[in-house]
N, C-alpha and C positions, 0 to 999 in steps of 0.2 A: 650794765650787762643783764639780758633776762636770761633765764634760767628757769626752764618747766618741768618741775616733776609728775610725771605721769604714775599712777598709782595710788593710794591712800592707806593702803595696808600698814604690816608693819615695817616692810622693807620700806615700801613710800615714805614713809612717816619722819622713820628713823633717821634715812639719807637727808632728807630734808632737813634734820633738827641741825645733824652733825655739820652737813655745810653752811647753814646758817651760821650756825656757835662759831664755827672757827672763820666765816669770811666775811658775815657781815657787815665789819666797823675798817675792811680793808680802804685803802684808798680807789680800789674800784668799787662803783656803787654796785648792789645788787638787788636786782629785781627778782625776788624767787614766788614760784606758783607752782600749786596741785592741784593738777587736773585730773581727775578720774568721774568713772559712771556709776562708780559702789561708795560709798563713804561707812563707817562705823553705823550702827551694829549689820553691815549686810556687807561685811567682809570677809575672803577667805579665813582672815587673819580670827576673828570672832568668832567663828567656829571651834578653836585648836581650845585642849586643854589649857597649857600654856605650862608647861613643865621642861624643864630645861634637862632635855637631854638627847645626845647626838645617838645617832644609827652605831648598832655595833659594831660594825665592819665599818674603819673611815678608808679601806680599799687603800693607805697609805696616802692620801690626801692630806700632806703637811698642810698647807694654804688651809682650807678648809679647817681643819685640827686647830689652829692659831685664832681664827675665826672665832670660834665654840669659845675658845679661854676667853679670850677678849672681851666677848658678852656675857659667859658667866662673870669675869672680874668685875665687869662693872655693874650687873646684878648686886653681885655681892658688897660694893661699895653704897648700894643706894638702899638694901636690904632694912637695914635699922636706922633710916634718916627718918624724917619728918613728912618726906615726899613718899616715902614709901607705898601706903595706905592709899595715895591720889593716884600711885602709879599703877595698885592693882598687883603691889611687890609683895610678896613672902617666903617665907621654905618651908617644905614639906619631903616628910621623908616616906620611906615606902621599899618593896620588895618586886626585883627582877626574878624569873622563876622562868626553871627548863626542864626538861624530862632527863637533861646527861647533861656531863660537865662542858663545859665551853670554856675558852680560853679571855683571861678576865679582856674588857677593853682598853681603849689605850685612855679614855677621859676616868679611869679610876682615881688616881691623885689629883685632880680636878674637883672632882664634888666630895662634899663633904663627908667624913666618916665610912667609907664604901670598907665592906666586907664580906665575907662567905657565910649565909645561911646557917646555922646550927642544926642540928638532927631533931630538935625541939620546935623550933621554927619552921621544919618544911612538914612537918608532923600537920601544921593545921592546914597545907595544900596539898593535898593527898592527889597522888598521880606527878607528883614534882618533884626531880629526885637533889635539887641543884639550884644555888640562886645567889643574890646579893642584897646586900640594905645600903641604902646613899639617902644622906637626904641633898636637894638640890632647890634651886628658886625657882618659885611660879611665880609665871607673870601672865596675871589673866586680863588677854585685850580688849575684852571689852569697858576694862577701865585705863589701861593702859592708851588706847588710843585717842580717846577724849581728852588723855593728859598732854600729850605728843600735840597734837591740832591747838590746844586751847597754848602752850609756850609757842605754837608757828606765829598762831595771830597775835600775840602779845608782842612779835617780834618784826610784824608787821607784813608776813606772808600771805599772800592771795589764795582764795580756795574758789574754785570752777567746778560746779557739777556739771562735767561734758565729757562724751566718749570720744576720744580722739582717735583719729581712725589710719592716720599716717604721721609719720615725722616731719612729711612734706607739709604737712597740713598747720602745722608751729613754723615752722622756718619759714611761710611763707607770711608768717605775720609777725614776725620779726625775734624770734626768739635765738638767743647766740651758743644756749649748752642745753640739751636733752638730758633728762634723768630718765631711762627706761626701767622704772618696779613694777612691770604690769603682770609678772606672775606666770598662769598659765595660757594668758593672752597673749602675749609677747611674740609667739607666732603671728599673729596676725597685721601686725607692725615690721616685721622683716621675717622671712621663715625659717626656721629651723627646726631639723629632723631633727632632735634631739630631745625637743622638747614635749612631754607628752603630760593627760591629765592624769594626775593619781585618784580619783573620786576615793572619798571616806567619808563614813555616815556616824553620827552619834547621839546618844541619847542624854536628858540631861534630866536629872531625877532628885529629888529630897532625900535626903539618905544622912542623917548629922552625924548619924553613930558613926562612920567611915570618916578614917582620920588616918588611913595613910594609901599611898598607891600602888598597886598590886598590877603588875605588865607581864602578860603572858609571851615567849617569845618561843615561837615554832619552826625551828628551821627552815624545815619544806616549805609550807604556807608562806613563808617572807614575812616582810616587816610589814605591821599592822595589821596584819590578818587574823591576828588571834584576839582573845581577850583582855581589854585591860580597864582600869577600872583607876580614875584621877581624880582625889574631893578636892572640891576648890575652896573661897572662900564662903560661897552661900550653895553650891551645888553643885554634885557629882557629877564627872563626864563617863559614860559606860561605851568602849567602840570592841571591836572595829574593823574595819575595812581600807583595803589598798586595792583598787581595780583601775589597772592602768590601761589606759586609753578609753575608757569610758565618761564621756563627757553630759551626761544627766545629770541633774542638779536637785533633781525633784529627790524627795524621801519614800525608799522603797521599801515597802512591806517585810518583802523575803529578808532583806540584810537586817531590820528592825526586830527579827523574830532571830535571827542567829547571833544575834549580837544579847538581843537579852537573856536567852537560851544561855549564851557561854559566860556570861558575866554572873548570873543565878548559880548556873553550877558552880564557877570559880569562887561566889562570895554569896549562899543561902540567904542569907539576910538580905539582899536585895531586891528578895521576891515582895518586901513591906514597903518598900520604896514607891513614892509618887512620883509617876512622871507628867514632867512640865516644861520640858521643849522638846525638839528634834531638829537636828541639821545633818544639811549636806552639800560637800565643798568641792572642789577640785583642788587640790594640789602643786605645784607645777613640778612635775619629776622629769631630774636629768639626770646625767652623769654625774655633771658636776656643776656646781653654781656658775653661771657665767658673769663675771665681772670686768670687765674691761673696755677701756676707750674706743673710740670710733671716728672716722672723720667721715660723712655722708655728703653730694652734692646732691643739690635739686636746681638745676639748670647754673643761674649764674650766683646761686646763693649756694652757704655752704653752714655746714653748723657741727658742733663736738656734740655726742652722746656717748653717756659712761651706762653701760648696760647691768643691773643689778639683780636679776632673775634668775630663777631654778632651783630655789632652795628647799626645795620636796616638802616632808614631812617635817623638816626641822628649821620653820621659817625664823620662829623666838629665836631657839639655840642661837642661831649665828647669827640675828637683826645687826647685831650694834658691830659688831667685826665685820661683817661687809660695810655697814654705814659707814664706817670711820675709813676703810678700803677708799670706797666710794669718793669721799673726802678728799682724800690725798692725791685721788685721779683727777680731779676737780684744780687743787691746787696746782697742781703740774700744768694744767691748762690757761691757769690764770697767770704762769710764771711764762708760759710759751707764748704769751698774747704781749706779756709786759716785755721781753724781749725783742717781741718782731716791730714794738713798736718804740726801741731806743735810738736812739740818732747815730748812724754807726759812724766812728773816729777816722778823721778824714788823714791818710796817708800820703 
């Protein structure tokens, strides 16, 4: 059976690893391939800080909710391995911060140590009357997905640098299941009004004395529109920006001067800071991830795609809980394939 993941990111990546792990040595063979036109470091994915943490409001999104655990648990199981370090894994803790009180979230006993601000503590963010401290796991992709590629090839996965431009376009060279992680492209593969681009711009600076993470969170303004400020393992990310439906990619001036503007004022000491990158991404914002099975025809062929896009601003948060999703849609289809082809009991 072939099997082509479109994508490379980290929803690509991740899908990829998980069906592999669990189907490769099945008694059906499996041919698996990622095809995409961006590979690391010129991924959405490469851009993100890579701090695990979900949107305040999960809008009551159980599916989603279960997602986030999932990936933090297994975060947190590879956190102090050996592979840790190659995955680009650690924790870091740090401070949420509001003008008035808010009602705590629902992933509070999920990340580690979360609690209420102290009147000493909001003292050195002056203008902030409200906040919390979690520490939670960074998982920065730029090493993480080197790590994800180099176990696909060890495991004997094909990598295509090609833009695939239809589903028709795989199915008609013979491919039997679609893996759709193309993100905020995914429109352009089948359409959907739902899906729109988030653009977010960042800046990446030398800054060692910063050693924890400080997210500014503005009601009105929305999510990522304020200041926040994430140290990684060799460099600070400073954002940020949520403009939806604005699909530029280039690095803009004006947000690079609002963004250091708000991050200076929220952390003085970053006016010493050298900067040495900049990026800007698109997002893919929806409502809600969409993950689900599909049966497409293309005249007299026919092929399964498990669709695995829209995971906004929190594509880490939830990689590995949709992957393993992903998976079991996968499974389901290899059990429907092994049935249609059993010899049925003659009566």
């Amino acid at each position: 059976m072939r099997v082509a993941v479109i994508g490379a990111g980290v929803i690509g990546l991740s899908t990829a690893i998980c069906i592999s792990d669990r189907y490769r040595l099945t008694d059906q063979p499996l041919e698996i391939e990622v095809y995409a036109d961006r590979f690391t470091p010129h991924t959405t994915s490469d851009g993100a800080a890579g701090l695990w943490q979900p949107y305040l409001n999960d809008k009551g999104n159980t599916q989603e909710a279960l997602w986030n655990k999932e990936t933090f648990d297994y975060l947190m199981e590879h956190v102090n391995s050996p592979e840790a370090q190659e995955m680009g894994l650690f924790l870091q803790s740090g401070y949420n911060l509001f003008t008035q009180p808010v009602p705590d979230p629902s992933w509070k006993d999920i990340v580690l140590g979360f609690r209420n601000l102290t009147h000493r503590e909001l003292e050195l963010f002056p203008g902030y009357s409200y906040g919390w401290f979690n520490t939670a796991p960074m998982l920065e992709c730029r090493t993480y997905l080197p790590w994800l590629t180099n176990r696909l090839k060890m495991w004997g996965v094909k990598f295509f640098h090609r833009k695939i431009n239809s589903f028709q376009e795989l199915m008609a060279e013979g491919v039997d299941v679609i893996i759709n992680c193309t993100g905020v492209r995914a429109g352009a593969l089948q359409p959907d009004p739902e899906l729109r681009p988030g653009r977010g711009q960042t800046i990446k600076v030398e800054a060692p004395w910063v050693k924890h993470f400080i997210i500014i969170h503005d009601i009105e303004s929305g999510i990522y529109n304020s200041p926040y400020i994430v140290p990684g393992s060799k460099l600070v990310t400073l954002g940020g920006t949520f403009q939806l439906g604005n699909w530029n990619e280039d690095n803009n001036s004006h947000d690079h001067q609002k963004i250091w503007h708000g991050c200076c004022q929220l952390l003085p000491s970053i006016q010493k800071a050298k900067i040495v990158d900049e990026w800007s991404g698109l997002r893919p914002a929806r409502s809600k991830v969409r993950l689900e099975r599909e049966v497409i025809h293309h005249g007299h062929l026919q092929a399964e795609v498990i669709h695995n896009y829209g995971h906004g601003g929190f594509g880490i948060t939830i990689h590995w809980g949709c992957a393993m999703e992903a998976a079991r849609l996968f499974g389901r289809i290899l059990e429907d394939r092994k049935l249609s082809r059993s010899p049925r009991a003659n009566l």
